[in-house]
C-alpha positions in Angstrom: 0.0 0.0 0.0 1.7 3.3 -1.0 1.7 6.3 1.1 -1.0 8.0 -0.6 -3.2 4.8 0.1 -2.6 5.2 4.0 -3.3 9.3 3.6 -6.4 8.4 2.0 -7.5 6.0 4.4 -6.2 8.0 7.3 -8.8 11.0 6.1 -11.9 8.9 5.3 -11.0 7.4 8.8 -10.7 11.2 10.5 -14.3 11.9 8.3 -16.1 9.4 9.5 -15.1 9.6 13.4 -15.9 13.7 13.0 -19.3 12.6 11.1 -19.9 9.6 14.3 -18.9 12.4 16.7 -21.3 15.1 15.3 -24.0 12.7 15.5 -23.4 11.7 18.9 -23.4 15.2 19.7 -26.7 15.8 17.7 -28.3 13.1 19.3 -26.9 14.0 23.2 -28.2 17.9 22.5 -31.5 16.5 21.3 -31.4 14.3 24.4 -30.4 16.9 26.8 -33.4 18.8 25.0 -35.6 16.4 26.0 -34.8 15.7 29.3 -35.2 19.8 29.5 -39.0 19.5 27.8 -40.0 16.5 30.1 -38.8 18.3 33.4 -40.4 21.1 32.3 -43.5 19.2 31.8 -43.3 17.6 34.6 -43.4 20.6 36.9 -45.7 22.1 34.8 -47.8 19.1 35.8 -47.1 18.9 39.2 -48.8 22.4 39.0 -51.5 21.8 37.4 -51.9 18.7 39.8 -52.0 21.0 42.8 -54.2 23.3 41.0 -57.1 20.7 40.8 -56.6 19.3 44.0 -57.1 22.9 45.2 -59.7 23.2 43.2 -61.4 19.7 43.8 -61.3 20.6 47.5 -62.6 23.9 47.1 -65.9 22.3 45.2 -66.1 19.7 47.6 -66.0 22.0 50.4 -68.4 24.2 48.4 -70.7 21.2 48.0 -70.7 20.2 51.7 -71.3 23.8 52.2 -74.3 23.7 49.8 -75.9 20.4 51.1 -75.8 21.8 54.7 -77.8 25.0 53.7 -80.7 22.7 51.8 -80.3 20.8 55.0 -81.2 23.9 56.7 -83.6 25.1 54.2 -85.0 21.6 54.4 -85.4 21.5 58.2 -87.4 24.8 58.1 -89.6 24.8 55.1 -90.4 21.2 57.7 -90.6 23.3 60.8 -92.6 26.3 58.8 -94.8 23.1 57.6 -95.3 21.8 60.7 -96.3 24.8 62.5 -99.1 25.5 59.9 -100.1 22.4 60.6 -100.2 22.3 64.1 -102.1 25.5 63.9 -105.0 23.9 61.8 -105.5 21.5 64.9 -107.8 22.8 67.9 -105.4 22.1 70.5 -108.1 21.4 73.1 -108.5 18.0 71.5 -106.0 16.6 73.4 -106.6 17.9 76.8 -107.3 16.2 79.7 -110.9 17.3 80.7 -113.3 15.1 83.4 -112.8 17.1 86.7 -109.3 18.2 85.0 -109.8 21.0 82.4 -112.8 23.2 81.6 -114.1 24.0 78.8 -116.3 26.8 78.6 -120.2 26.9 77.3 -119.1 28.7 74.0 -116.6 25.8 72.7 -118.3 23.6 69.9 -115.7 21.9 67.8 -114.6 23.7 64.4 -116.4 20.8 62.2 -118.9 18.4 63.1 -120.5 15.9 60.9 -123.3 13.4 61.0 -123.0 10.1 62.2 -124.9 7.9 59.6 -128.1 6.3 60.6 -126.9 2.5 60.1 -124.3 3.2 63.0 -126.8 4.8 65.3 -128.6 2.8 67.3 -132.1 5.2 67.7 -133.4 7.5 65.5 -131.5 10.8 67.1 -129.5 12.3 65.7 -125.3 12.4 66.5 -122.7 14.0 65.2 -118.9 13.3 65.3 -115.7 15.7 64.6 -115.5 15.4 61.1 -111.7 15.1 61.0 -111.9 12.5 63.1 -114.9 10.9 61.5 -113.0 8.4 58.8 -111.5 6.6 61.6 -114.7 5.9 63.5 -116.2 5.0 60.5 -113.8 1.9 59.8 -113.9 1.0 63.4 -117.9 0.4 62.8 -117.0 -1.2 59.8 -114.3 -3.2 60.3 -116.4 -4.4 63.5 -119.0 -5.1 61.3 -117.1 -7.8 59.0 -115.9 -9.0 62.0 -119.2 -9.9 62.7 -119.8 -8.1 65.8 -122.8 -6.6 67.2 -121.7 -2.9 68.0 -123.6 0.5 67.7 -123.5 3.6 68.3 -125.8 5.8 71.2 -123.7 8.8 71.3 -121.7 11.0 70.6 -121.3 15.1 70.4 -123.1 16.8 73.3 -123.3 20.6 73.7 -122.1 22.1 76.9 -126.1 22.5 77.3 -126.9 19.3 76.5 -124.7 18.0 79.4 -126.1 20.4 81.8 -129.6 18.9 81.1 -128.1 15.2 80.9 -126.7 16.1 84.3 -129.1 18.0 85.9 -131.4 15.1 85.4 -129.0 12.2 86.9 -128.7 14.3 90.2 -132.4 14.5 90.6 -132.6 10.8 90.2 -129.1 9.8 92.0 -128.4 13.1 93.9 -124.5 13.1 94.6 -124.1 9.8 93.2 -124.5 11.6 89.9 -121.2 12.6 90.3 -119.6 9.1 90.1 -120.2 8.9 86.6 -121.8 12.2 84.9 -119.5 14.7 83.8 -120.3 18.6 85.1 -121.2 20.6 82.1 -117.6 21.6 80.6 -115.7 18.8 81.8 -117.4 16.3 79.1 -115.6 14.6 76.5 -118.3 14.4 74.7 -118.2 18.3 74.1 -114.7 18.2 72.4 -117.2 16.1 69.2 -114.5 13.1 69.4 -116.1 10.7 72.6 -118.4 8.1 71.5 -120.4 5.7 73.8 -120.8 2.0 72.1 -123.4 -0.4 72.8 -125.0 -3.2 70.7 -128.6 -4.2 69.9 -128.4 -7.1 72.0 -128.2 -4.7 75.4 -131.2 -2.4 73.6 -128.9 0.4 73.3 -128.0 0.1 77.2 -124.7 1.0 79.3 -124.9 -1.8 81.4 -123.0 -4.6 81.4 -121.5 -4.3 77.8 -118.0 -5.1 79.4 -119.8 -9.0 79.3 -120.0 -8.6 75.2 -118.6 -9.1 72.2 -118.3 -5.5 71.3 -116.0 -4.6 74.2 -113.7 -7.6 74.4 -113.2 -6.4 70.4 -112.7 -3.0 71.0 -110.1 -3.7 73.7 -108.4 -5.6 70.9 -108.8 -3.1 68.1 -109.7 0.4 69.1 -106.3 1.5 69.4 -105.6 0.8 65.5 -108.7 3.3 64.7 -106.7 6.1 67.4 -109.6 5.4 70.3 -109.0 4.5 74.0 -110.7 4.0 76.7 -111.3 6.6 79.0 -112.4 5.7 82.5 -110.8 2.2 82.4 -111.5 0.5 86.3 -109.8 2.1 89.0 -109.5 5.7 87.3 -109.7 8.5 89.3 -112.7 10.1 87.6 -115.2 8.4 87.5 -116.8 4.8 87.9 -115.9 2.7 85.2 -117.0 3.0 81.7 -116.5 0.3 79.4 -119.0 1.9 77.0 -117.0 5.2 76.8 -114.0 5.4 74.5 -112.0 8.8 72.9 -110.5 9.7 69.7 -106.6 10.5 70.7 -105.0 9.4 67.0 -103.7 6.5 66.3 -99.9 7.0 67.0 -101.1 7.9 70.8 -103.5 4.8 71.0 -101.3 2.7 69.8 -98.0 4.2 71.9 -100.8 3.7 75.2 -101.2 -0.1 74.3 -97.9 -0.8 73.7 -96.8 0.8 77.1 -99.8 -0.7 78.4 -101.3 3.2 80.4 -104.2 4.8 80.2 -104.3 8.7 79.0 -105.0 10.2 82.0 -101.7 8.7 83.6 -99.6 11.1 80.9 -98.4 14.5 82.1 -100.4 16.7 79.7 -97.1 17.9 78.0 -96.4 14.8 76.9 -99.7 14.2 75.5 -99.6 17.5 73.5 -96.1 16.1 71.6 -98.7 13.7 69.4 -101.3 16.4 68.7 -99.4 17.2 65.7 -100.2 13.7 64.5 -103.6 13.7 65.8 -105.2 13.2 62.3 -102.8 10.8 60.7 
């Protein structure tokens, strides 16, 4: 191989390490380059990552903010609608009258409404608080496909009404009267929602319906249709009553039977927490 051989191999061997070196450059500045982009991106995303977590917090908080106010709004329009309930309702419904409250010879209940002539067991007429009406009504007719002989003798009676009734049960009894009559204004009967059951086996008489069919059912049922007894034996009104039963709504019937007390045992404050459900 002559001299110019080697020089000629000796340069294409300097071109091609200068043309491998200015590639590897190339390809390290492009790399550097890169690296440069993708850190750049990264932080740029670690930013943005922050930014939405901020901002996912702030919306959640925002949210939780926004559920407690319909909460709030919730809880009141509730309130607001129980209120204008509970102001619909004649509050004296729930009192406890016989010899305990009075009520005075201008009270008649806001609505009364006929008691139909296949419950009654004469030809007077009775009348019944007509809010209260529906549940009496199945009572007598739930009784009835039960099969039971039960009606009705009465119901509603004015505060003069009861002053007659009574007037006439001292003249026959005298004091004794006073065992089981109510004084004018301390009837149940003049709040429209007492009723006094017998059947046509007694002739539409008081006495002894605790010995029938009726009663035994009533003391199984009543409480379902929102009526209790109210001068159970042993009360400290008046002698007992088995014919004599009050509508107190069903959640406060059925509350009285389940805890097995009478109404008159309950401090009156605690009978006026179930006067908003009186008709329900």
């Amino acid at each position: 191989m002559t001299k110019t051989t080697y020089a000629l191999l000796a340069g294409a061997l300097l071109v091609a390490a200068a043309g491998a070196g200015y590639q590897w450059y190339d390809h390290a500045t492009k790399l550097t380059h890169a690296h440069a982009v993708l850190a750049e991106l990264g932080a740029a995303l670690e930013v943005k990552t922050h930014e939405n977590k901020e901002l996912s917090e702030a919306l959640q908080n925002e949210q939780q903010r926004n559920d407690a106010f319909e909460e709030q709004i919730d809880s009141i329009s509730s309130e607001v609608g129980d209120l204008t309930k509970l102001s619909q309702i004649d509050p004296e419904l729930l009192q406890k009258y016989s010899k305990v409250y009075f009520l005075n010879e201008n009270y008649i209940p806001s609505e009364l409404t006929q008691i139909p002539q296949e419950f009654i067991h004469d030809d007077d007429d009775e009348f019944f608080h007509k809010n209260a009406w529906r549940f009496l009504r199945d009572l007598m007719e739930e009784a009835a496909e039960d099969g039971i002989d039960i009606t009705i003798v009465s119901g509603y009676r004015s505060f003069d009404t009861q002053r007659i009734l009574k007037n006439g049960y001292q003249v026959t009894y005298g004091s004794g009267a006073n065992t089981f009559s109510a004084d004018q204004g301390y009837s149940e009967h003049q709040l429209g929602t007492a009723i006094d059951f017998s059947t046509k086996t007694l002739g539409g008489g008081l006495a002894g319906f605790d010995t029938t069919a009726a009663y035994a059912w009533l003391t199984e049922n009543a409480h379902e249709y929102g009526f209790v007894l109210s001068y159970p034996p042993d009360n400290a009104y008046y002698q007992y009553e088995p014919w004599h039963w009050r509508f107190v709504g069903q959640k406060l019937a059925d509350d009285l039977q389940d805890d097995d007390k009478r109404f008159y045992d309950l401090d009156q404050r605690d009978i006026n927490e179930y006067l908003l459900t009186l008709f329900d």
